[in-house]
C-alpha positions as CSV (number, residue, x, y, z in Angstrom):
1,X,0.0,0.0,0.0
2,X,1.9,3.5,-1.0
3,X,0.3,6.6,-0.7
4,X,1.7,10.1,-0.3
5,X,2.4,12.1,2.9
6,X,-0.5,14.2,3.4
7,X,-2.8,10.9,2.9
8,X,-5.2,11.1,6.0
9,X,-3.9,8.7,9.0
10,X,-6.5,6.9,9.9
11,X,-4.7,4.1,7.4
12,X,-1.8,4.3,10.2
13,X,-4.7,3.3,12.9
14,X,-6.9,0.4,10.9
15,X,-6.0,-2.9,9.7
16,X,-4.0,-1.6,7.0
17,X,-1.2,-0.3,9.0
18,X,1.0,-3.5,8.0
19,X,0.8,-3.0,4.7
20,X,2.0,0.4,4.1
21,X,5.2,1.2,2.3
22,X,6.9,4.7,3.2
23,X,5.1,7.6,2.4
24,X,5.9,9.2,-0.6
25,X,6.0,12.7,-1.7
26,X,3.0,14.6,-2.8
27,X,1.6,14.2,-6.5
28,X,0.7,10.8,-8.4
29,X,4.5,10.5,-9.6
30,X,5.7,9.9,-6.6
31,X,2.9,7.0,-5.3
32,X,4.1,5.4,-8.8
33,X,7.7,5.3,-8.2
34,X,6.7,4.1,-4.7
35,X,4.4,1.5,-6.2
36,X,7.2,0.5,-8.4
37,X,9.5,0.5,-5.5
38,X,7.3,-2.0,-3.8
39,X,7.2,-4.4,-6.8
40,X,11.1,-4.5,-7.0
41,X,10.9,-5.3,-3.4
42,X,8.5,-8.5,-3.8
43,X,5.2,-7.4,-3.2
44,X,2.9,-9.3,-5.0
45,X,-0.7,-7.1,-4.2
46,X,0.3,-3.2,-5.0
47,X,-2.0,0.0,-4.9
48,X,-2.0,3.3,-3.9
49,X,-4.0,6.3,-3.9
50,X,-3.8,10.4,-3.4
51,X,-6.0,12.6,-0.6
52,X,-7.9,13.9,-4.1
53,X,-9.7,10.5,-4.4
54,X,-7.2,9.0,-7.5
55,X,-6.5,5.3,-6.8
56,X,-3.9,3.1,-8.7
57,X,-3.0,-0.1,-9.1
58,X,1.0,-1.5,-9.1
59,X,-0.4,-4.9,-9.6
60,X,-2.9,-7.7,-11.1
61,X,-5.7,-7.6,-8.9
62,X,-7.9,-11.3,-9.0
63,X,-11.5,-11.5,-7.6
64,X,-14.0,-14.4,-8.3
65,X,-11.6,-15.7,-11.4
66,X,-11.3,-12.7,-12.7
67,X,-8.3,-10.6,-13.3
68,X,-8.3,-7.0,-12.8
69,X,-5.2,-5.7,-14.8
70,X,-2.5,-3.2,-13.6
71,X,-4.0,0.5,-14.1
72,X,-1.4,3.0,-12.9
73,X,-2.9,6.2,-13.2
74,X,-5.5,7.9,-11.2
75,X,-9.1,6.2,-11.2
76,X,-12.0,7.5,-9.1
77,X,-14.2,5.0,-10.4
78,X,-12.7,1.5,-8.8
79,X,-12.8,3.0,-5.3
80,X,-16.6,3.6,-5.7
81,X,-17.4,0.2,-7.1
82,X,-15.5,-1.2,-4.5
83,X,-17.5,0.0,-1.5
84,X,-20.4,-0.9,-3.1
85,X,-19.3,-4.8,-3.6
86,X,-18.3,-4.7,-0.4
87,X,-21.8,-3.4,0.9
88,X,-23.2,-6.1,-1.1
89,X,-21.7,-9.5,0.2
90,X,-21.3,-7.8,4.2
91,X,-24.8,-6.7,3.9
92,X,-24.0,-3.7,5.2
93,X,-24.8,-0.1,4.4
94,X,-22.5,2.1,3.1
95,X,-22.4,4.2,6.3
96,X,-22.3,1.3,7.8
97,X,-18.8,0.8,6.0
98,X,-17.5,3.6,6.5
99,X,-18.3,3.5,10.4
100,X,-16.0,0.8,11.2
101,X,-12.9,3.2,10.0
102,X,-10.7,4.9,12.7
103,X,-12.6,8.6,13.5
104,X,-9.9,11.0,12.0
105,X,-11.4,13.7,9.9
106,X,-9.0,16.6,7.5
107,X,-9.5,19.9,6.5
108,X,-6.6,21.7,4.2
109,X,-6.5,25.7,3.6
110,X,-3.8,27.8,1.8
111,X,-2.6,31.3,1.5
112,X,-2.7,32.6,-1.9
113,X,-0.4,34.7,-3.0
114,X,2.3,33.9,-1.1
115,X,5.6,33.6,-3.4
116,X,7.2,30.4,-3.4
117,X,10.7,31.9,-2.7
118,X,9.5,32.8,0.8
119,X,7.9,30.3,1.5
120,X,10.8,27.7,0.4
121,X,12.8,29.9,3.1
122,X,10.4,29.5,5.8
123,X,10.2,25.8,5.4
124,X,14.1,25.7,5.7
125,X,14.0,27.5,8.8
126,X,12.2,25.1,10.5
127,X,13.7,22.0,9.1
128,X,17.2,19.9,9.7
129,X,20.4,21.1,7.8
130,X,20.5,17.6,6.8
131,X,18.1,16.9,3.9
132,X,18.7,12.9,4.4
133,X,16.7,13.4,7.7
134,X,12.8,13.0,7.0
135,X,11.5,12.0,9.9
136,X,12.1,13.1,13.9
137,X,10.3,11.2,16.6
138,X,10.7,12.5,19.9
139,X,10.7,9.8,22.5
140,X,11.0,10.3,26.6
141,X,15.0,9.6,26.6
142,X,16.2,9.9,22.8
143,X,15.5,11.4,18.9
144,X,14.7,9.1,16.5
145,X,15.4,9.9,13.1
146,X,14.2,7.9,9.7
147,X,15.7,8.5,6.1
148,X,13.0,8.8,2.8
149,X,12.5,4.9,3.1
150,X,11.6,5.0,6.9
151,X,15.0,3.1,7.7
152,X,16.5,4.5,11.1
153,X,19.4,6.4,10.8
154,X,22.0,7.3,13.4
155,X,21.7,10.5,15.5
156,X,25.0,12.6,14.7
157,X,26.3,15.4,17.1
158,X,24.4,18.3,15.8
159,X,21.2,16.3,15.3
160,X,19.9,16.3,18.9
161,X,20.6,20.4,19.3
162,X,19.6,21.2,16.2
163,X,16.2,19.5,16.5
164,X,15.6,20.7,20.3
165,X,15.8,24.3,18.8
166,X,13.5,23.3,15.9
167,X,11.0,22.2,17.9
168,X,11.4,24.7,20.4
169,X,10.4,27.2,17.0
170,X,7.5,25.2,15.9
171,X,5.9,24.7,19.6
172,X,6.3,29.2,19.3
173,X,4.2,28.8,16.5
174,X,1.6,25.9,17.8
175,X,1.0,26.9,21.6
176,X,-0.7,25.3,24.1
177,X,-3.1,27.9,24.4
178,X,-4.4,27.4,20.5
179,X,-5.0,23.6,22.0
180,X,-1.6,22.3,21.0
181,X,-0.1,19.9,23.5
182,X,3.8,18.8,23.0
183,X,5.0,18.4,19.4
184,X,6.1,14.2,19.2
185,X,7.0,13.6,15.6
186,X,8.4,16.2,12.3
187,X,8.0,14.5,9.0
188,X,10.1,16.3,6.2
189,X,8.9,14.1,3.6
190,X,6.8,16.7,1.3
191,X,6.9,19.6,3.6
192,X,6.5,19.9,7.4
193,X,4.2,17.5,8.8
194,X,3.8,18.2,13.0
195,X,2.3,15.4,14.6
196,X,1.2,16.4,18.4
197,X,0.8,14.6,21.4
198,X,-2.7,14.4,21.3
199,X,-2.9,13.4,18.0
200,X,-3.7,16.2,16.2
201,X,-1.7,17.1,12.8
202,X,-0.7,19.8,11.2
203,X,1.3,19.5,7.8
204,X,2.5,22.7,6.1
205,X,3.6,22.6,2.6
206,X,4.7,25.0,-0.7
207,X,2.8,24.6,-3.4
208,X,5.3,23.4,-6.2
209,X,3.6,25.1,-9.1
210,X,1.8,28.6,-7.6
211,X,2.8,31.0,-5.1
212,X,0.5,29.0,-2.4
213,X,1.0,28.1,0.8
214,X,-1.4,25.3,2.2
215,X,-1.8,23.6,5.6
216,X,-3.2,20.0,5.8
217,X,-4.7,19.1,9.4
218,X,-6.1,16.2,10.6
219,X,-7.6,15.5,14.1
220,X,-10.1,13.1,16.1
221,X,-13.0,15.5,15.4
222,X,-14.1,17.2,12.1
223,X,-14.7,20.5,14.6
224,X,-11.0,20.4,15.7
225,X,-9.8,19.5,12.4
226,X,-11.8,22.9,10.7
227,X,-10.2,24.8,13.7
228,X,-6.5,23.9,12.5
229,X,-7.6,25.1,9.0
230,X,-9.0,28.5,9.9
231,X,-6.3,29.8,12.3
232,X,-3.4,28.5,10.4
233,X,-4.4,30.8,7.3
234,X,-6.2,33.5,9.7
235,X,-4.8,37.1,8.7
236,X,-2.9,38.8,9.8
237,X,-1.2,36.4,12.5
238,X,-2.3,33.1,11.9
239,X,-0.2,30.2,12.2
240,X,1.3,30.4,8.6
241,X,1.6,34.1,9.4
242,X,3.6,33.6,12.4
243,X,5.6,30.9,11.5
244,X,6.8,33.6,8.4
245,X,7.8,36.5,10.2
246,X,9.6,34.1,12.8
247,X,11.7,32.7,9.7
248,X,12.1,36.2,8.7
249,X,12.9,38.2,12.0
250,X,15.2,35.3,13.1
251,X,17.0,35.7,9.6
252,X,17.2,39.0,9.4
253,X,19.5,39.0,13.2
């Protein structure tokens, strides 16, 4: 199973959770290469899909004596005829379905107009000087840190200081008093992706091909998850607004 980083995680809580493959970078590109990536490694059973609805197959897919051949491109049809088969031989309704997956609900908002130059600098401000570093978990005694393919990698001098001031930065930016609890985890694969100790998420990323800035957020409640949305783009000193002029103050000294 590949799909990208901004991929709701409620796959990282249901009985998929073993069958995920790192998480790739945003855009159907990348959950190709990482479909490919999977073949190459043995998988047998491939597919992926993007947070827009797009699903793809790496593999053959068989059902019933029938063979459902490889489609590697975006489909939003399969997905839809798949919940209903599966309705049809549970006997269940479709909101019945849909019931029995982990509660976590999304909401994504952007900034328009903000030049991709800036915001390229603000993402470097709050990210490791070593690009090979895309993912930081916090635990009680240590840092753990994971490489692209989610393979641990060993903690150099500068790693532990480096990342104590980082998220000393982003936790100046995500207070407690905007409901933000300790920050646990940093993923640098597409962006900045905060996961917090409570479980909310907030994922900040440059658009690649407009001067946009969006923020992804996920949470245990659709009300929480809209809340992450509106003050991360609220003007003039929302979270993205905050988490600028920090990058640019701190430059600029």
């Amino acid at each position: 199973m590949v799909v990208p980083i901004s991929c709701n995680d409620a796959i990282d809580r249901g009985n998929l959770r073993g069958m995920l493959e790192a998480k790739t970078r945003i855009g159907s590109p990348y959950v190709i290469e990482g479909m490919e990536r999977a073949r190459r490694k043995g998988r047998r059973a491939v597919c992926g899909w993007e947070a827009n609805g797009g699903f793809l197959t790496g593999s053959d897919f068989e059902s019933g004596g029938n063979i459902l051949a490889a489609l590697p491109t975006r489909d939003a049809v399969l997905p839809i005829l798949c919940v209903l088969l599966a309705g049809q031989e549970t006997g269940q309704t479709i909101a019945g379905l849909f019931a029995r997956l982990p509660k976590r609900f999304s909401r994504a908002a952007l900034l328009r107009q903000f030049p991709r130059s800036r915001a390229r600098k603000m993402t470097r401000y709050f990210s490791p000087s070593d690009v090979s570093v895309k993912q930081v978990s916090f635990e009680e005694d240590r840092l753990s840190l994971s490489d692209e393919n989610g393979n641990e990698m060993p903690a150099a001098d500068a790693h532990p200081e480096e990342m104590k001031e980082i998220r000393s930065r982003l936790g100046n930016v995500f207070p407690a008093e905007l409901g933000f609890p300790g920050i646990v985890r940093v993923n640098y694969v597409d962006g900045i992706r905060i996961t917090f100790s409570n479980g909310d998420v907030a994922h900040i990323r440059p658009s690649g091909n407009a001067d946009e800035l969006r923020i992804y957020a996920v949470a245990d409640t659709q009300a929480r998850a809209d809340e992450i949305g509106r003050i991360g783009i609220a003007e003039p000193d929302g979270i993205l607004r905050r988490m600028e002029k920090t990058a640019t103050c701190d430059e600029s000294q």
